[in-house]
TINUPA-112674 format. One record per residue (C-alpha): x, y, z; residue in one letter. Coordinates in Angstrom, 2 decimals. Layout:
<rs>
R        u        v        w  marke
R        X        Y        Z      A
...
</rs>
This chain:
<rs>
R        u        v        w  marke
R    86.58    -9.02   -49.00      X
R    87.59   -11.94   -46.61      X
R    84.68   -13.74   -44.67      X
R    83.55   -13.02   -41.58      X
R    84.81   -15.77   -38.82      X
R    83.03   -18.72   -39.57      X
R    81.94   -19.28   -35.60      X
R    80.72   -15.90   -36.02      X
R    78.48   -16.64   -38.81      X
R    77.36   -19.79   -37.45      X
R    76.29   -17.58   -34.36      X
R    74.45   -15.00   -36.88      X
R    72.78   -17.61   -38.71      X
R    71.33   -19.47   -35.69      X
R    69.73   -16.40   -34.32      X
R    68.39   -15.76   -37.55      X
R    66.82   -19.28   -37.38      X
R    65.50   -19.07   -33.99      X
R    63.94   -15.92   -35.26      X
R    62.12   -17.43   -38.55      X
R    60.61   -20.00   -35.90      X
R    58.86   -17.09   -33.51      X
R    55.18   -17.52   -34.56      X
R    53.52   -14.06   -35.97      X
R    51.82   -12.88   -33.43      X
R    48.86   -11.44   -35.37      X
R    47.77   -15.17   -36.20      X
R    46.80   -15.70   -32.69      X
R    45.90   -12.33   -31.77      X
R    42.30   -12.71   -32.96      X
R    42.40   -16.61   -30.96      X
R    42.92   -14.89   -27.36      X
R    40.23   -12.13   -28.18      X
R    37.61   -14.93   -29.11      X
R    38.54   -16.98   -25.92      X
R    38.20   -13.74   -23.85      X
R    35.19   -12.62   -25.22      X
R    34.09   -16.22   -24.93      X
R    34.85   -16.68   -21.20      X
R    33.49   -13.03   -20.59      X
R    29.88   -14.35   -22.78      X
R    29.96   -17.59   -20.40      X
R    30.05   -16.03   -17.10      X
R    28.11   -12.88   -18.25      X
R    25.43   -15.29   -19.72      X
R    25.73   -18.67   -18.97      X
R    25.38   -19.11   -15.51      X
R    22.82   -16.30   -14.58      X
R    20.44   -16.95   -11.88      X
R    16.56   -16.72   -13.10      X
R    14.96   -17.46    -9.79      X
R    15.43   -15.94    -6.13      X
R    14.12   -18.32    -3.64      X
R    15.50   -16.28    -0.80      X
R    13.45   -13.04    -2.13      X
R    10.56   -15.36    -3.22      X
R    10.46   -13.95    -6.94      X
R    11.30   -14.37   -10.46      X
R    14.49   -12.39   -11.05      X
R    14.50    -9.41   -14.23      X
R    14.54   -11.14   -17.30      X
R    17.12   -10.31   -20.00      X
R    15.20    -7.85   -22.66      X
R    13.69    -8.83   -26.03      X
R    15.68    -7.41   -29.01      X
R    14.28    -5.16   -31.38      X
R    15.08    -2.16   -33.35      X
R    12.93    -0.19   -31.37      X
R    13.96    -1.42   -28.13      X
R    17.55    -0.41   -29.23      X
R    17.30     2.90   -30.02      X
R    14.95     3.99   -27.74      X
R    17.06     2.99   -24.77      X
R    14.69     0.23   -23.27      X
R    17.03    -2.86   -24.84      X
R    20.41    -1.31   -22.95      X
R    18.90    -0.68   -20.21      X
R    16.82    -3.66   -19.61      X
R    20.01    -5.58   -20.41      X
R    21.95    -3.58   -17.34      X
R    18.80    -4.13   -15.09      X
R    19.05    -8.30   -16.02      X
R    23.08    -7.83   -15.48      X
R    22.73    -6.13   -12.05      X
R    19.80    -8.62   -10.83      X
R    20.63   -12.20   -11.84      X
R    24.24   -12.12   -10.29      X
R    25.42   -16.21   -10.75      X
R    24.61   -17.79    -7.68      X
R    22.44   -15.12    -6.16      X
R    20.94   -16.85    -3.15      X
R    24.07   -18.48    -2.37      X
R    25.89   -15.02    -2.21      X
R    23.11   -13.73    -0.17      X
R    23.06   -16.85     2.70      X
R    26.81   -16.08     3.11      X
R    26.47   -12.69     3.27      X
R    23.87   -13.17     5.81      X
R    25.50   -15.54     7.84      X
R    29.12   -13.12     7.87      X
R    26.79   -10.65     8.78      X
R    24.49   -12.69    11.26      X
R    21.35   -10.50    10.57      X
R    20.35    -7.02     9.62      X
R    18.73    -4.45    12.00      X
R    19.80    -3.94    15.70      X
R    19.89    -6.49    18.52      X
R    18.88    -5.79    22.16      X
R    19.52    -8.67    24.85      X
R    17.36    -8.72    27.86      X
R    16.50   -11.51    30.56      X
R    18.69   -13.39    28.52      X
R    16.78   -13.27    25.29      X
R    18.29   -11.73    22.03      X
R    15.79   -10.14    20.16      X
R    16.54    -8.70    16.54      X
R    15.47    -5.73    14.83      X
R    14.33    -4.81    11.61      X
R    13.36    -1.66    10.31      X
R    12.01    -0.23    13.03      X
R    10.14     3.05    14.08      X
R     8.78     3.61    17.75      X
R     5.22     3.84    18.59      X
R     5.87     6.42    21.28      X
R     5.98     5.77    24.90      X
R     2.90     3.81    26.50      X
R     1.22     6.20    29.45      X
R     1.86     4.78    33.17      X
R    -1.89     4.00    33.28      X
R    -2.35     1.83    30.47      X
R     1.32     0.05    31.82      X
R    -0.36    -0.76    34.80      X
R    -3.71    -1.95    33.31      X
R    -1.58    -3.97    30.83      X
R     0.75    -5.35    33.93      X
R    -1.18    -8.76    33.81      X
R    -1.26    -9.42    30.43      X
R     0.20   -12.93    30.46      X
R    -2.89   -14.57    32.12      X
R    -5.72   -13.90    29.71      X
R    -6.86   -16.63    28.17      X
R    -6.21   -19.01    30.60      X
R    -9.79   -19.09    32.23      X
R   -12.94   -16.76    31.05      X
R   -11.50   -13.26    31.14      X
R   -12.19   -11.60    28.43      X
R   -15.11   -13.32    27.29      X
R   -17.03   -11.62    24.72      X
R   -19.98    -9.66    27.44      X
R   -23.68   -10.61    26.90      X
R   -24.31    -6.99    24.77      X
R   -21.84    -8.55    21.53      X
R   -21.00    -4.68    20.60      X
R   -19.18    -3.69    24.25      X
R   -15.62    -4.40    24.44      X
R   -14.26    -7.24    24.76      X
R   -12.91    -7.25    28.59      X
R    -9.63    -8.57    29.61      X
R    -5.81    -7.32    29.89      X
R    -3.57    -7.01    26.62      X
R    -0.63    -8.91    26.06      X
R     1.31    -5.99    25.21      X
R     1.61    -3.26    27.39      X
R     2.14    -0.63    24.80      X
R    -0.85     1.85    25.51      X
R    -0.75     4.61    23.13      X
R    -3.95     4.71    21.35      X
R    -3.28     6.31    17.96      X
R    -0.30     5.38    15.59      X
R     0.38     6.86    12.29      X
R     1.60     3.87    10.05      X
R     0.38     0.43    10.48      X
R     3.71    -1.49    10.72      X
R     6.37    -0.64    12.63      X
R     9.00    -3.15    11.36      X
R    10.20    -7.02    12.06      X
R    11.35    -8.68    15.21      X
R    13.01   -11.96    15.43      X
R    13.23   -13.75    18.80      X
R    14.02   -16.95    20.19      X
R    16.51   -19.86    18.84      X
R    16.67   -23.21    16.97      X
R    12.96   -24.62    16.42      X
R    11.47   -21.60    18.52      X
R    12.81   -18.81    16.53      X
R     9.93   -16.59    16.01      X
R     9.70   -13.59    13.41      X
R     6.92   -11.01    13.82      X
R     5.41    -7.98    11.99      X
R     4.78    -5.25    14.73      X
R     2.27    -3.52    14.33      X
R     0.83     0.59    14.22      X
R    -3.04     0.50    13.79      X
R    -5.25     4.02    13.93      X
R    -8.22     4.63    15.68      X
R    -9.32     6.80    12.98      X
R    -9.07     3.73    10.33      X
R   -10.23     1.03    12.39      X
R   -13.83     3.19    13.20      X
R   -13.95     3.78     9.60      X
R   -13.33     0.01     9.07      X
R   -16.45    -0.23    11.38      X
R   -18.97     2.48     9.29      X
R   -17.84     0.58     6.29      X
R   -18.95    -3.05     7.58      X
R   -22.21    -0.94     8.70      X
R   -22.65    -0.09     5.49      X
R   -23.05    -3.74     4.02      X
R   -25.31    -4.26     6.89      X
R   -27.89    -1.53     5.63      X
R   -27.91    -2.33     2.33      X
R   -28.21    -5.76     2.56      X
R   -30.44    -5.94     6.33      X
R   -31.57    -9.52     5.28      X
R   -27.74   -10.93     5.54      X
R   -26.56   -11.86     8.65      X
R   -23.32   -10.06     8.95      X
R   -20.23   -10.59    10.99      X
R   -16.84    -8.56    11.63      X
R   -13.50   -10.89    12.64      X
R   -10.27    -8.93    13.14      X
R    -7.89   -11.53    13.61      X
R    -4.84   -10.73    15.80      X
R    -1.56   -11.31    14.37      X
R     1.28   -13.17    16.36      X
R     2.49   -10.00    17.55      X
R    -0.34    -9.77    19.92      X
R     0.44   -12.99    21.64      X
R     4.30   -13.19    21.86      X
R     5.84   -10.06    21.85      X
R     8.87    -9.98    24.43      X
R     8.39    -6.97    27.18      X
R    11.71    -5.46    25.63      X
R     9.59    -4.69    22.31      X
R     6.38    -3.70    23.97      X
R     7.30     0.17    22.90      X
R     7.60    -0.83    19.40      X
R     4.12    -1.85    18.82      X
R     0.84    -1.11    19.36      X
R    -2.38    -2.50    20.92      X
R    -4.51    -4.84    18.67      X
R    -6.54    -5.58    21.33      X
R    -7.53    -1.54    21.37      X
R    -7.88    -1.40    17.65      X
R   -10.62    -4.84    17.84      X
R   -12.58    -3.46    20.58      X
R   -12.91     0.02    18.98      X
R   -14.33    -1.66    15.94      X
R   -17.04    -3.60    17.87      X
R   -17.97    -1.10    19.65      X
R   -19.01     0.94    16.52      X
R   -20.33    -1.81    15.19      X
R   -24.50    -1.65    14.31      X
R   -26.53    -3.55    16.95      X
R   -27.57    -5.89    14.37      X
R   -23.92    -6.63    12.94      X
R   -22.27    -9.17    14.83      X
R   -18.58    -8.35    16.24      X
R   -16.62   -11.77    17.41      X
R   -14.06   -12.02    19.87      X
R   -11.64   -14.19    18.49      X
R    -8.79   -12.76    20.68      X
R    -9.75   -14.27    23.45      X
R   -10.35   -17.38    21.76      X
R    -7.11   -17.74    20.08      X
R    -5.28   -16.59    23.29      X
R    -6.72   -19.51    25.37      X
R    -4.71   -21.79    22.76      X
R    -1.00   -19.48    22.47      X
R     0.99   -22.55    23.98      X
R    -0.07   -24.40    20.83      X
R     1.04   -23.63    17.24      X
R    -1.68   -21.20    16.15      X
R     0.60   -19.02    14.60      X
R     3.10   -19.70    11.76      X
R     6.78   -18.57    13.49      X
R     8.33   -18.08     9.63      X
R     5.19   -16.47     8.13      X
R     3.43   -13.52     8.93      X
R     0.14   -15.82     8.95      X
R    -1.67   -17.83    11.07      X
R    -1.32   -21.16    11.14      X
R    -4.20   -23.36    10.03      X
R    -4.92   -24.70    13.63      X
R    -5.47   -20.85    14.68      X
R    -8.38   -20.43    12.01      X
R    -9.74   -23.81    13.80      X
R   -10.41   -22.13    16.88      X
R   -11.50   -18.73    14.91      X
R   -13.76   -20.62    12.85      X
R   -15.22   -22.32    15.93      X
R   -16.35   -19.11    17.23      X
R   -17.64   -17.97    14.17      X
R   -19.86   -21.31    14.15      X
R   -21.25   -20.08    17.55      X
R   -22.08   -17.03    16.82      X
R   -23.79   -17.93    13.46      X
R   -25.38   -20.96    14.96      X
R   -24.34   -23.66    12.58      X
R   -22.66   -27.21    12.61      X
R   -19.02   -27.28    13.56      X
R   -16.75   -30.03    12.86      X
R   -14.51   -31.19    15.73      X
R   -10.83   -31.51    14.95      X
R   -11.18   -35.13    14.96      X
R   -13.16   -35.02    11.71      X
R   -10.25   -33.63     9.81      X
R    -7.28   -35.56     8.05      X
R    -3.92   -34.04     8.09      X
R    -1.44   -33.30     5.89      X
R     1.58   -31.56     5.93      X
R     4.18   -29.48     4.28      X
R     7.50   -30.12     5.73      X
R    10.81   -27.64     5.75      X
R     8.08   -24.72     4.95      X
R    10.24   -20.79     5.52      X
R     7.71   -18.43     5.09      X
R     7.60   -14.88     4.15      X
R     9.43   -13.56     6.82      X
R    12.81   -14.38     5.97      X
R    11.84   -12.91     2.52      X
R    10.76    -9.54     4.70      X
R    13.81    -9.59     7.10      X
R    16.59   -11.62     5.10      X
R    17.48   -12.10     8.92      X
R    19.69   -15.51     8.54      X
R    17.71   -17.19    11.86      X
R    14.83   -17.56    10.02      X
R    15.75   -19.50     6.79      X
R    17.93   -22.16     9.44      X
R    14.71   -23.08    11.42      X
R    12.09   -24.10     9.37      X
R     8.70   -25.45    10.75      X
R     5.94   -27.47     9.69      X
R     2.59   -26.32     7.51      X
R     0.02   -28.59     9.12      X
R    -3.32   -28.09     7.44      X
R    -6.89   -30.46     7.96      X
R    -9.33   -32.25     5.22      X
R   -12.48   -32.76     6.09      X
R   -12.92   -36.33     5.88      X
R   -16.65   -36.88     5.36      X
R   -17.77   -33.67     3.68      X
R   -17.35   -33.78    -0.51      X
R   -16.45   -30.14    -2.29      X
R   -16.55   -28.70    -5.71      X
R   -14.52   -26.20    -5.74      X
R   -14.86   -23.76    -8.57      X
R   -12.67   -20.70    -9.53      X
R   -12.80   -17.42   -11.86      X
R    -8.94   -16.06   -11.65      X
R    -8.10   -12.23   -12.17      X
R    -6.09   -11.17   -14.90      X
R    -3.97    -8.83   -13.32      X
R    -1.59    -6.01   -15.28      X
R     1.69    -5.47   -14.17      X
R     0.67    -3.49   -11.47      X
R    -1.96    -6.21    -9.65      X
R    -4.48    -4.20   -10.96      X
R    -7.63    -6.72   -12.07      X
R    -7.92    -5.55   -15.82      X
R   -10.47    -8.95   -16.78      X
R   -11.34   -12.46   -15.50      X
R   -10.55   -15.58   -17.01      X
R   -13.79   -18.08   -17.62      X
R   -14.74   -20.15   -14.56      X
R   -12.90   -23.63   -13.61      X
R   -13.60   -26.56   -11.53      X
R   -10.52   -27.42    -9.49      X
R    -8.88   -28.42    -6.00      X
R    -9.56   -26.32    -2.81      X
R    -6.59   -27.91    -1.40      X
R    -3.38   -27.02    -3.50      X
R    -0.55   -29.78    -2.86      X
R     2.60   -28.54    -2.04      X
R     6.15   -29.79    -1.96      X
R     7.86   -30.28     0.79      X
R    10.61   -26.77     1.59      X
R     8.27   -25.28    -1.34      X
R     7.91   -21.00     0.07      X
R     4.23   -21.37    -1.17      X
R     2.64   -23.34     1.71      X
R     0.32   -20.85     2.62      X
R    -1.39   -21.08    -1.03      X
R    -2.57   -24.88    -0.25      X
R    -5.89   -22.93     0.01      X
R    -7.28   -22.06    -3.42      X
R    -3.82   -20.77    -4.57      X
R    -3.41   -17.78    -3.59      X
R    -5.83   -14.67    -3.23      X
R    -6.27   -13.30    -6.57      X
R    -9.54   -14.91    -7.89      X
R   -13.10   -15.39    -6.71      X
R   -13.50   -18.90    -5.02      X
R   -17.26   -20.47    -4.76      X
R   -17.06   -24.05    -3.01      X
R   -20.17   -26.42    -3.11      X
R   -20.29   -28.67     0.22      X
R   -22.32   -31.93     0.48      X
R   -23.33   -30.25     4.13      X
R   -26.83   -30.13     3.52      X
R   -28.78   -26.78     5.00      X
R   -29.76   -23.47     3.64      X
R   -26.83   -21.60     4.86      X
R   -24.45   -19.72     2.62      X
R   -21.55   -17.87     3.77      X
R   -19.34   -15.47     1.58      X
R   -15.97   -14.20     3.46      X
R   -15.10   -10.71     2.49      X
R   -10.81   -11.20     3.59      X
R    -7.19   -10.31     3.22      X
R    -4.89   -13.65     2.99      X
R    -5.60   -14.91     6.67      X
R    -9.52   -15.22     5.53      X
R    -7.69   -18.10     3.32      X
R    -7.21   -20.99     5.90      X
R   -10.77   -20.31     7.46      X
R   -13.02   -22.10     4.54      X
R   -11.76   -25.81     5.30      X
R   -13.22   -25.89     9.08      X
R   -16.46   -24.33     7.38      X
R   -17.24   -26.87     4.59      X
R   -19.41   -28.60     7.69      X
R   -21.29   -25.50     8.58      X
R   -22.87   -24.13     5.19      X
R   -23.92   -25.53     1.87      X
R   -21.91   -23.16     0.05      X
R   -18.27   -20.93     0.83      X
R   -17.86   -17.99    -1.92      X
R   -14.19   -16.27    -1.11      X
R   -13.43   -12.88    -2.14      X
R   -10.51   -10.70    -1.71      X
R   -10.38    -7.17    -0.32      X
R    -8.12    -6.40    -3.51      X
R    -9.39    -8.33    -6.34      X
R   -13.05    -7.69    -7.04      X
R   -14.67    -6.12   -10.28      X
R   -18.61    -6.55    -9.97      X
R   -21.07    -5.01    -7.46      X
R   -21.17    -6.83    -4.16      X
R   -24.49    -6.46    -3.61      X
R   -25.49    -8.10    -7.15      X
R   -23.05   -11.22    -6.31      X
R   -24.89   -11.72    -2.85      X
R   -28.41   -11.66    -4.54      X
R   -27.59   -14.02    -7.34      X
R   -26.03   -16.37    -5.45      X
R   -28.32   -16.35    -2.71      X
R   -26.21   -15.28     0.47      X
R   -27.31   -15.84     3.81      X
R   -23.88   -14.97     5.84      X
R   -21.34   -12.10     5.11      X
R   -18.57   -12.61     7.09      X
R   -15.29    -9.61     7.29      X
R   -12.07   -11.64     7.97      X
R    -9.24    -9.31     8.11      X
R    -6.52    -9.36    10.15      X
R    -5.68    -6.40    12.37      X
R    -3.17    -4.61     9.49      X
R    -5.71    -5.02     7.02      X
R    -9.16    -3.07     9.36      X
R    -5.98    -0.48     9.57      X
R    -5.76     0.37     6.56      X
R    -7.07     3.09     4.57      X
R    -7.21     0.66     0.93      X
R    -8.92    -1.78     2.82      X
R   -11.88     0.37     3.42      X
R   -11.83     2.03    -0.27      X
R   -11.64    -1.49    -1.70      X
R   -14.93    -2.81     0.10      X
R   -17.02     0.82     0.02      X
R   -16.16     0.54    -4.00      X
R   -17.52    -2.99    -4.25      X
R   -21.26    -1.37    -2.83      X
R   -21.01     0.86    -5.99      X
R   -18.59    -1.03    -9.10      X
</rs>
């Protein structure tokens, strides 16, 4: 048979060559796979965010194997719970979401002020009468109206500075507001209140007083910002703390002193007695709280002069956490709190052990530490300078030498009151409405109480727990 044309074969035979040179593809089949999975493993694993700064917590942590876990469901779905919360660069996402977004909630613009919304449920309309009784409220505090009268259980006299006057509410908070701009921007928790709750709040205080009539005992309801600043716009969104304070001292025993530190801190609102990021006071607020308190209790008072001060700069408090409204976290402030300078403290603490739940299962053994917890600058913990936080039992030794002993029975604001009293009373115990295990009455005997003094800000002498908590420390 005669050959094929030789150009033809050449042609043949070149393909076939080009062909033997195509790689199999099978030998880098598996190579792709492992660089996908690889790439998938990286940004699946490597990158994940552990901490939220912008929700103030610890983000779910990825599950711990085990043969149990896996079969029973908890290691798949704790892995899709760790997946779906620690999305890489979490709080960056979130600040540019916020920003697109501006803020959350509704706005409302009146006499040229924007005022933001969050979560919010209305109080009801206020009744013409209490409007009109309410119609001066910006002047109190700037001479002596509303001084506490002579008889310390009538109510304290003097216009509100909201003019919302419905007297019963059914939930305690009625959302977030966020006013004002640039180094003025203001966030604020507004609030319910119940009568109902706040004369219980009363018996309960009335209580301590008859089981223990040898201890002087005081009630402070401490306003919240709310009460001071609240834009006219937002007046139908929150109730009267002013209402809710006098309706507890005026159930108050005659022989239980009720303080009117409302008037006291409203004489001072131009200054910065309240924190604008935090739902707190600020430290300079408890000054002129703790001042009455002195007065009424008759003890040495340190004048702000005697302090030192230190501060924690950049502080965004837990308001932004509460209303991830974009505002807040661009206009930090300052955490200004005062040292004593000539009064030495040892400070000594027994912490709660707390289940997963903040319920107090146990106490860990006593320690001698720091009142005053140093905090970084832009750290979201400011408020915890004092004692670190609320969930321990806090007995302070002064070198203020009388035979005074005060305990405070508070929420969190009760925190920043101790450090204008370590010039008043030889000793400072600190307990929490929520983290107490022993019998009250046993802790005042053995440690020799004088004082008892109810710090609890106006959400707190609302609320139902509240009163549980202490009525169960008189039995426990």
């Amino acid at each position: 048979m005669q050959d094929k044309n030789p150009s033809e074969k050449k042609k043949i035979e070149g393909v076939d060559e080009g062909l033997s040179r195509v790689p199999d593809n099978s030998k880098y089949l598996v190579g792709i796979v492992f660089c996908y999975i690889f790439l998938v493993c990286f940004l699946c694993f490597g990158i994940r965010s552990t901490e939220s700064a912008q929700e103030g917590r610890s983000l779910t942590a990825f599950p711990v194997w085990s043969l149990e876990n896996f079969f029973n469901g908890n290691f798949t779905s704790g892995v899709t719970a760790w997946f779906s919360d620690t999305v890489p660069e979490r709080d960056a996402l979130m600040s540019a979401a916020l920003a697109i977004s501006d803020v959350k909630g509704f706005a409302l613009t009146q006499d040229g002020e924007d005022i933001q919304f969050h979560n919010i449920t209305a109080v009801g309309d206020a009744d013409d009468s209490a409007k009109e009784e309410a119609s001066g409220a910006d002047d109190i505090g700037k001479d002596d109206a509303g001084a506490l009268p002579e008889h310390k259980n009538e109510a304290i006299e003097g216009e509100a500075y909201t003019t919302a006057g419905a007297e019963d509410f059914t939930t305690v908070s009625n959302g977030i507001i966020v006013t004002g701009t640039g180094d003025q921007t203001r966030a604020m928790m507004l609030y319910g209140g119940n009568t109902d709750i706040t004369t219980a709040y009363a018996d309960t205080i009335n209580h301590y007083k008859e089981q223990m009539p040898d201890v002087n005992v005081y009630a402070m309801v401490i306003p919240t910002a709310i009460s001071y600043y609240c834009p006219a716009s937002a007046e139908e969104y929150t109730g009267s703390q002013l209402d809710q304070i006098n309706n507890v001292i005026t159930h108050l025993r005659d022989d239980v002193v009720g303080l009117n530190v409302y008037t006291a801190l409203g004489k001072h609102r131009d200054e910065d007695i309240y924190l604008r990021t935090d739902h707190h006071w600020a430290p300079r607020g408890a000054y002129y709280a703790a001042e009455e308190f002195a007065k009424s209790a008759g003890v040495p008072f340190l004048e702000m002069s005697e302090y030192d001060t230190d501060v924690v700069h950049d502080y965004v408090g837990t308001m932004y956490m509460y209303a991830q409204d974009i505002r807040i976290k661009n206009n930090p402030e300052d955490f200004i709190y005062y040292i004593p300078k000539n009064v030495e403290l040892e400070t000594t603490y027994i912490n709660c052990i707390l289940d997963e739940d903040w319920h107090v299962i146990g106490e860990e053994e006593p320690v001698v530490a720091s009142f005053y917890i140093k905090q970084q600058d832009g750290s979201r913990d400011a408020y915890s300078t004092f004692m670190g936080g609320d969930a321990k039992t806090t007995k302070v030794k002064t070198s203020t030498d009388n035979d005074r002993k005060l305990l405070i029975l508070k929420d969190s604001f009760g925190n920043a009151l101790p450090e204008f009293l370590f010039g008043s009373f030889s000793e400072i115990h600190v307990i929490d409405s929520r983290y107490f295990i022993h019998n009250i009455r046993d802790y005042v005997k053995e440690n020799g109480i004088t004082d008892l003094l109810f710090a609890n800000n106006a959400f707190h002498a609302s609320t139902a727990s509240t009163i549980d908590a202490y009525e169960r420390y008189l039995t426990q």
